[in-house]
C-alpha positions in Angstrom: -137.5 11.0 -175.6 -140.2 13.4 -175.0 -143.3 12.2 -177.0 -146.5 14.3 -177.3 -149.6 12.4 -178.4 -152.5 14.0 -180.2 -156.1 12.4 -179.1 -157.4 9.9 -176.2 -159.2 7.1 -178.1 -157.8 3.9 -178.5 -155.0 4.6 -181.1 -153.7 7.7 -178.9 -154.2 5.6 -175.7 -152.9 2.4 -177.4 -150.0 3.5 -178.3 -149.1 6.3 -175.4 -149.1 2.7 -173.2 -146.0 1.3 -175.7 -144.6 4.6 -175.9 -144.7 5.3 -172.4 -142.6 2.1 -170.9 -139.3 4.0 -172.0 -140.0 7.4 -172.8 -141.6 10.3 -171.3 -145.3 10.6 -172.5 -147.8 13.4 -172.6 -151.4 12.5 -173.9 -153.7 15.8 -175.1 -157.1 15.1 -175.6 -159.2 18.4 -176.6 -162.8 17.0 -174.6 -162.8 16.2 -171.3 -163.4 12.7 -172.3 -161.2 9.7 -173.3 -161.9 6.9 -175.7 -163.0 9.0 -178.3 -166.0 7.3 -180.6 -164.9 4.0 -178.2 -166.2 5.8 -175.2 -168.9 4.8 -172.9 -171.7 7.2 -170.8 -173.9 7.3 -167.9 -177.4 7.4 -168.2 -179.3 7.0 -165.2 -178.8 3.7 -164.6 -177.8 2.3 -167.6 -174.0 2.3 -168.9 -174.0 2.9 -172.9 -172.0 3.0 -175.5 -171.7 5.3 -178.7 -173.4 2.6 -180.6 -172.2 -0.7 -180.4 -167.9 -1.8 -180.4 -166.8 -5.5 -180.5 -163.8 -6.9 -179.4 -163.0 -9.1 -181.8 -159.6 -9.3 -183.8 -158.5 -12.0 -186.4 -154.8 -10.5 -186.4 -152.3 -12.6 -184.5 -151.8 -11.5 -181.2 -154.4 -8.9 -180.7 -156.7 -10.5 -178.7 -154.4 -12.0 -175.9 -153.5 -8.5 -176.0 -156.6 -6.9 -175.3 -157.2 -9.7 -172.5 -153.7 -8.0 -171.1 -155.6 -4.5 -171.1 -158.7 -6.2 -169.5 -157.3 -8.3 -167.5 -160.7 -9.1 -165.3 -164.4 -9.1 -165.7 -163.7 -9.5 -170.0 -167.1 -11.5 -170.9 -167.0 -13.7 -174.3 -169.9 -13.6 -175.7 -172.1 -15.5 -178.7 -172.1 -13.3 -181.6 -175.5 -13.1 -183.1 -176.4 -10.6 -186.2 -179.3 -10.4 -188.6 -180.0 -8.1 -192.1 -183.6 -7.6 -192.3 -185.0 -7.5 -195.6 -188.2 -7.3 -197.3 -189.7 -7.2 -193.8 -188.0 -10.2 -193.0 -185.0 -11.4 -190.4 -181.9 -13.0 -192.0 -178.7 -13.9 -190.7 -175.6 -12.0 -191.5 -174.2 -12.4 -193.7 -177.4 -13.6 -195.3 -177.1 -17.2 -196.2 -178.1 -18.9 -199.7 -180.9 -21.1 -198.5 -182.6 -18.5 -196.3 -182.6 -15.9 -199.1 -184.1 -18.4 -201.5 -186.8 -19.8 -198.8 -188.0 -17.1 -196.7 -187.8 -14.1 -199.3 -190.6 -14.2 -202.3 -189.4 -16.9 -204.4 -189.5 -15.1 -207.7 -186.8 -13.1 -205.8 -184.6 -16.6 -205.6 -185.2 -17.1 -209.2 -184.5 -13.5 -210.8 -181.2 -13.5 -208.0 -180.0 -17.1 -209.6 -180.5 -15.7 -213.2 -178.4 -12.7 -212.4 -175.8 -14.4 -211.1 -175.5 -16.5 -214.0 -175.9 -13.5 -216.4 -173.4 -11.7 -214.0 -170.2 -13.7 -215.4 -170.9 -13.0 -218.9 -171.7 -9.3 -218.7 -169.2 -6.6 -218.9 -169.2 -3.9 -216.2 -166.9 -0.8 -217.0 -164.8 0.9 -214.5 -163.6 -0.6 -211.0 -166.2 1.0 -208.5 -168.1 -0.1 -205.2 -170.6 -0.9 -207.8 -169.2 -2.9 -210.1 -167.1 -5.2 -207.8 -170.4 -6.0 -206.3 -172.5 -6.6 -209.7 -170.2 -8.5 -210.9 -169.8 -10.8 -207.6 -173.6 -11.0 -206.7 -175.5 -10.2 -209.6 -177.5 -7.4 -210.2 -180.5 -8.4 -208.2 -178.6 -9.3 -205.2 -176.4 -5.9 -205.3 -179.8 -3.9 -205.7 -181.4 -5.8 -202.6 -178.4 -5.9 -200.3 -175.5 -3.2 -201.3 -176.6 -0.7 -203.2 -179.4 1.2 -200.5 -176.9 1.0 -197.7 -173.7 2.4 -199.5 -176.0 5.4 -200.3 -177.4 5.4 -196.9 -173.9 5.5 -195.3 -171.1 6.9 -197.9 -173.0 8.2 -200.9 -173.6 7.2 -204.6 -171.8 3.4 -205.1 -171.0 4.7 -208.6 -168.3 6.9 -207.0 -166.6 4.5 -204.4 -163.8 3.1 -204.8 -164.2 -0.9 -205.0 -162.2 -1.0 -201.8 -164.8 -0.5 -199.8 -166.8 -3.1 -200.9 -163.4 -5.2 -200.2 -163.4 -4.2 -197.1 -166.7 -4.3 -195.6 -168.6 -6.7 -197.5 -168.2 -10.2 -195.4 -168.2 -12.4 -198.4 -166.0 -11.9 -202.0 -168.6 -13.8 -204.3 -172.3 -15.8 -203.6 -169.8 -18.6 -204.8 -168.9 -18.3 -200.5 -172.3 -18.4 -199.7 -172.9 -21.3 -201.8 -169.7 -23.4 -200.3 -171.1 -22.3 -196.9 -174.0 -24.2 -197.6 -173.5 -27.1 -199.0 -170.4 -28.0 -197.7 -170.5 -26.1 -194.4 -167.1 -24.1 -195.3 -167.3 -21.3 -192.2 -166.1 -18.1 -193.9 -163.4 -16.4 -191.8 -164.6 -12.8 -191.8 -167.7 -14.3 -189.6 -166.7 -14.2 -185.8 -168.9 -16.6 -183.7 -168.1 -14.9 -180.4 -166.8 -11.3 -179.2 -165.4 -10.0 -176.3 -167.0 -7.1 -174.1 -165.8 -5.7 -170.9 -167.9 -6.5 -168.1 -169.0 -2.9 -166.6 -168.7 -1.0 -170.7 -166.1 -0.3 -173.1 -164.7 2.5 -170.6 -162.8 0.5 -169.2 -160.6 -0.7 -171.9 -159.6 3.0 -172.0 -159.7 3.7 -168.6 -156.9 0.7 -168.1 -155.0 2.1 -171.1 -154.9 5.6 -169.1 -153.7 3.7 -166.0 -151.2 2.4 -167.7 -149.9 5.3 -169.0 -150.2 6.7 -165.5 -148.2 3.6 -164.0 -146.0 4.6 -166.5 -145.0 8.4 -165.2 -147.1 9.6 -168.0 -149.4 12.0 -168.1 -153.1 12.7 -169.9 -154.2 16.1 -170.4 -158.1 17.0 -170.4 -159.6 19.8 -172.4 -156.4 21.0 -173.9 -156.8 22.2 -177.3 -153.1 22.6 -179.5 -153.2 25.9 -180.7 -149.7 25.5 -182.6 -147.2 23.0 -184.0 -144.2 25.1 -184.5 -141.6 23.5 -186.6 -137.6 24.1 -186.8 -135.6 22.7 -189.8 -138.0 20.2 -190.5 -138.9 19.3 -187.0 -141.5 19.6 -184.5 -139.7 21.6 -182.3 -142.9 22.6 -179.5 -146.3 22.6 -179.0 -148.3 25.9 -178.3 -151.1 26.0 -176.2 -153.7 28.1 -176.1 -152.8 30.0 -172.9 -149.3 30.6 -174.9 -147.4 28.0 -173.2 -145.0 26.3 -175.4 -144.0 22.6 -174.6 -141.0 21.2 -176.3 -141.3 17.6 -178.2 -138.8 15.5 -179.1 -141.1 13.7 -181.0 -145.4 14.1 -181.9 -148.0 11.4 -182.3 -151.1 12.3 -184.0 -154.2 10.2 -184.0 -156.5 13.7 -184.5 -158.8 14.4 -188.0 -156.5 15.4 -190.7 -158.4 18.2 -191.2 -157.8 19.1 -187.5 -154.1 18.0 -187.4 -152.8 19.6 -190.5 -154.2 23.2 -189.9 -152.3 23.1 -186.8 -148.5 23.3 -188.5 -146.7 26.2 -188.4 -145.4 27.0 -190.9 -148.2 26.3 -192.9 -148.2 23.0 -195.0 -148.1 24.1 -199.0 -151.5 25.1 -200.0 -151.8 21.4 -202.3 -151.9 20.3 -199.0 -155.2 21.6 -197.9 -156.6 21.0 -201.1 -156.0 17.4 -200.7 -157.5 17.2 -197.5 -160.4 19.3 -198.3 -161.0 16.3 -200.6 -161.7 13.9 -198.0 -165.3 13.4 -197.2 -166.6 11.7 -194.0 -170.3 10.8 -193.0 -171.4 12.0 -189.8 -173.6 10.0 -187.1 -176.7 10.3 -184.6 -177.2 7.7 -182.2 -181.0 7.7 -181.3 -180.8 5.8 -177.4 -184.6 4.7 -176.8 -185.1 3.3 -173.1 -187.8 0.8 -173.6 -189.9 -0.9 -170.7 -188.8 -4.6 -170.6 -185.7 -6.8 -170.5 -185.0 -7.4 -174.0 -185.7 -5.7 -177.2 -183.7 -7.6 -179.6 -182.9 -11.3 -180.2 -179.5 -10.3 -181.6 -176.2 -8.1 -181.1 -177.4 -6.0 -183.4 -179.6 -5.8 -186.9 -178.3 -4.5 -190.2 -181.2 -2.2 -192.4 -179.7 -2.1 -195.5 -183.1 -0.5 -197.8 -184.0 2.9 -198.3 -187.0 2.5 -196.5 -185.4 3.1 -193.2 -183.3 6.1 -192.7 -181.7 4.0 -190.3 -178.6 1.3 -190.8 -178.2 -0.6 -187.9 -179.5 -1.5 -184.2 -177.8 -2.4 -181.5 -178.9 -3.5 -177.6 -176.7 -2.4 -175.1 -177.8 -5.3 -172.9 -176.6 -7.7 -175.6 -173.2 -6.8 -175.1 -173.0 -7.2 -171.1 -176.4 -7.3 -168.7 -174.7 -5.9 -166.5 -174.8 -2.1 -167.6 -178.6 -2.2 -167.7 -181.3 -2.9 -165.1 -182.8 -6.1 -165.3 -186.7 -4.5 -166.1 -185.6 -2.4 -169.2 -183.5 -1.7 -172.1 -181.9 0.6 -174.1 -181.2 0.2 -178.0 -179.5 2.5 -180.2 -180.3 3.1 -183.5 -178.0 4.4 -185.9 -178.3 7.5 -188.4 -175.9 8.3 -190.9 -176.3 12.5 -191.8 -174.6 15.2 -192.9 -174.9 18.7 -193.4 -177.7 18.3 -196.3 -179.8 16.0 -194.1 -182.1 18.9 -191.7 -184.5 16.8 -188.8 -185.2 17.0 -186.0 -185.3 14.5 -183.2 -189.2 14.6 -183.4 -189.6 14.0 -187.0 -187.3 11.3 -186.3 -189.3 9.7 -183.8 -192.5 10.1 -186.0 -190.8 8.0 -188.9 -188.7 5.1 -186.7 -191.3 4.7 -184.0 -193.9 3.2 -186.6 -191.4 1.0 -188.3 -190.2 0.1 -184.4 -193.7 -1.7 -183.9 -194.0 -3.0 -187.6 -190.4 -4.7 -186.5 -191.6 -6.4 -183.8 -188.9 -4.1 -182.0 -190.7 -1.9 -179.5 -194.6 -0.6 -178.9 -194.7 3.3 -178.9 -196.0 2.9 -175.2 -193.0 1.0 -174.1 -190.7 3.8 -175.4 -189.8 5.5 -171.4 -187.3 8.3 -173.3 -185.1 9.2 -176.1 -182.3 11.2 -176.7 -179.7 11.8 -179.2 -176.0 11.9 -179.2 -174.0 13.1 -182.9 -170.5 12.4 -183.8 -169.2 14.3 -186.5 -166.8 12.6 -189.5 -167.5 9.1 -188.4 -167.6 7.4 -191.8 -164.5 7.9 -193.7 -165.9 8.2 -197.6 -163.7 6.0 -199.9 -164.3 8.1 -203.4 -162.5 6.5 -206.4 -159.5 9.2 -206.1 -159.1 9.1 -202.3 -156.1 7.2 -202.3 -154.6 10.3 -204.4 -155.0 13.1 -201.7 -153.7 11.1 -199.2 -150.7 10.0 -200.7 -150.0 14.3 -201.2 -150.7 14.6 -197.6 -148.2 11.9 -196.7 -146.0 12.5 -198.6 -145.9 16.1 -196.9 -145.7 14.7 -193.4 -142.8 12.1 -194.4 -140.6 16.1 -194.9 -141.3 16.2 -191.0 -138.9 13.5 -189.5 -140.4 13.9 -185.9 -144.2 13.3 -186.9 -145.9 10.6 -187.3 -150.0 10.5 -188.0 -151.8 7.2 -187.6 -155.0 5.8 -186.6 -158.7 5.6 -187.8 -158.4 9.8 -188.0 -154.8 10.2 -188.4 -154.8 7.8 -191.7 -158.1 8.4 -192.9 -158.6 4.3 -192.5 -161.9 3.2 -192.3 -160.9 0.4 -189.1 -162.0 -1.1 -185.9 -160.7 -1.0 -182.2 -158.4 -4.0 -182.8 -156.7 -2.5 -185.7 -156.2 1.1 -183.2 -154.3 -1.1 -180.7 -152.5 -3.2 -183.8 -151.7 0.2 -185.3 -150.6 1.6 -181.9 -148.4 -1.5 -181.3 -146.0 -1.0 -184.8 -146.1 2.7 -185.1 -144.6 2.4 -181.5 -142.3 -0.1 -181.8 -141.3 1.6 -185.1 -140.6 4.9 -183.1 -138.8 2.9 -180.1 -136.7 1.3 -182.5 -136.3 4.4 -184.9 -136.8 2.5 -187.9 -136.2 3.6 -191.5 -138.8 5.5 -194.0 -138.8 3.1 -196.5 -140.1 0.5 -192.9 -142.8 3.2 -192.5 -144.3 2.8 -195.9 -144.5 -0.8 -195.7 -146.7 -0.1 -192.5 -148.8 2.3 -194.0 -149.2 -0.5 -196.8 -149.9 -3.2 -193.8 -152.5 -0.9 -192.4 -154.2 -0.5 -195.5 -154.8 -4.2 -195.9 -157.2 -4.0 -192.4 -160.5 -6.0 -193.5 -163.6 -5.4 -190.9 -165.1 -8.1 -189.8 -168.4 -7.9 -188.6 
């Protein structure tokens, strides 16, 4: 077959290597970049990433198959992550005994009695919010939760509790409790990750070489400017210059709000409603080079109150020393925005910089430089009623046998870079094999069960 494949990160990579051992391949990437938010840059002499990507997978398989993409130079290293609250440096995910000893103790007491009160309270609805009340108490969500879902997806009254299923570490304090006293070792912890030697690059370099190997082909800077169909098929992509390349079949790991435009003829106007209902949060990265070997003690440092504008921060060096020189550093610090939120990189500087020093993080005089890099529609939003506009928009895209959408992007699927090559894996194997709808909405159901582990 002749497969066309929307987008160069690691789910259009991922899965134009499967693809690409038995059929003729064609990756289109619309920058003149691959590895999408999994990407790596050169900065003098440092080698960064776009904030900081673990691999790390619990899913059977997936990590002897990332050691198959990286083959050499694939560095396992100690996971270590901290929350810092009230001022002071916690492990993550915080553990009973430290948040009773090193936070005010009236803050130990008041989170015991809400626990307690917790189980006989009644909490209406089944949001972000209430799952997390009702696990953790009121105290504990206000503390912990509740700052950080409005710094990165908006008001926890309107999230869906799947989020906080998702990307909470622990289901109940109960865990924490077990954790401690009887030293049960939660499994959505990992105690080590794996990081490529020279920078994430290369994991989608090698995919790309792959392909290559494999007599297919990646296109730079080619934006689709059509998908024409023909009785319910994709029968050729346009390009912009007018060139029309037929498809026997098309892979899409793009935005749906960039993929779906794209059809010709144009999906039913429900369609675009439904995707106009899907909210992301966007990103800057704010890189500081800073004049000495090590900023932080850890991978990186979660910021969950309101007081910083910031959620996490990462060292590049504490992922591989090898991308940095030995005499300084660079961390990134990470800004959830969007369109309402106007500043500028100064203003930031003014407001972090402080908060840098009171952190024990970095000395305004040891900042060398800063600069910013933004990603747009980063953080897919998971509203209450998300899960009703997708289902309109695939149910649309299961009328177009030839088309399949997947991915972070393509699925709207809040997910990590083990789940893009997991994803990439099935959805192949499901084309190669030309399985059966019904075999494609158990899939869609397996990719919705993707916890993150952090």
């Amino acid at each position: 077959m002749k497969i066309s494949i929307l987008g160069a990160g690691p789910s259009g990579l991922g899965i134009g290597r499967i693809l690409s051992k038995n059929n003729s391949v064609t990756v289109y990437e619309k920058t003149g970049k691959i590895g999408g938010m999994a990407a790596s840059f050169k900065h003098g002499p440092f080698m960064l990433d776009y904030g900081p990507h673990k691999l790390y997978s619990q899913i059977p398989g997936i990590i002897d198959e990332i050691k198959k993409i990286v083959p050499t130079n694939l560095l396992k290293v100690p996971k270590k992550n901290s929350i810092v609250l009230k001022g002071k440096y916690l492990s993550f995910p915080p553990k009973l005994s430290q948040i009773l000893t090193r936070l005010n103790p009236i803050i130990g007491i008041k989170s015991g009695i809400s626990i307690i009160l917790s189980k006989f309270k009644k909490y209406e609805g089944t949001s972000y919010e209430t799952r997390l009340r009702k696990s953790f108490g009121d105290t504990l969500y206000n503390l912990i939760f509740r700052d950080i879902a409005y710094k990165v997806w908006g008001d926890p009254k309107t999230l869906t509790e799947e989020l906080a299923i998702k990307r909470v570490p622990l289901k109940s304090f109960g865990e924490l409790i077990r954790s401690v006293l009887f030293g049960v070792k939660e499994k959505e912890s990992a105690e080590h990750f794996y990081y490529p030697k020279d920078g994430l690059w290369v994991v989608s370099d090698n995919l790309k070489n792959e392909i290559e190997k494999n007599n297919g082909s990646i296109v730079l800077n080619e934006e689709i400017k059509h998908i024409n169909l023909k009785n319910g098929l994709v029968e050729n992509l346009e390009l912009h210059n007018g060139t029309k390349v037929k498809t026997d079949y098309l892979v899409s790991t793009i935005h749906l709000h960039t993929f779906l435009p794209l059809i010709n003829p144009k999906p039913p106007e429900e369609v675009f409603n439904a995707v106009n209902q899907l909210k992301y949060r966007d990103l800057k990265v704010l890189f500081l080079v800073i004049n000495k070997e090590r900023a932080l003690n850890d991978s990186w440092i979660f910021f969950p109150e309101k007081k910083y504008m910031f959620s996490r921060i990462s060292e590049q060096k504490a992922f591989s020393e090898y991308t940095s020189p030995k005499d300084k550093t660079v961390i990134m610090v990470e800004i959830p925005t969007d369109d309402s939120i106007q500043i500028t990189e100064e203003e930031i500087m003014k407001e972090i910089v402080p908060q840098l020093e009171e952190l024990n993080i970095a000395k305004k005089e040891e900042i060398e430089e800063h600069f910013i890099r933004k990603a747009r529609r980063v953080y897919p939003i998971y509203h209450i009623d998300y899960k009703k506009h997708l289902r309109v928009i695939f149910d649309y895209l299961a009328t177009i046998k030839n088309v399949k959408s997947f991915g972070r992007q393509g699925l709207f699927n809040y997910n990590n870079i083990d789940h893009c090559l997991d994803m990439a894996m099935r959805v192949g194997k499901h084309i190669d094999e030309k399985k059966s709808d019904k075999e494609w909405e158990e899939l869609l159901e397996y990719f919705d069960s993707y916890m993150i582990v952090d």
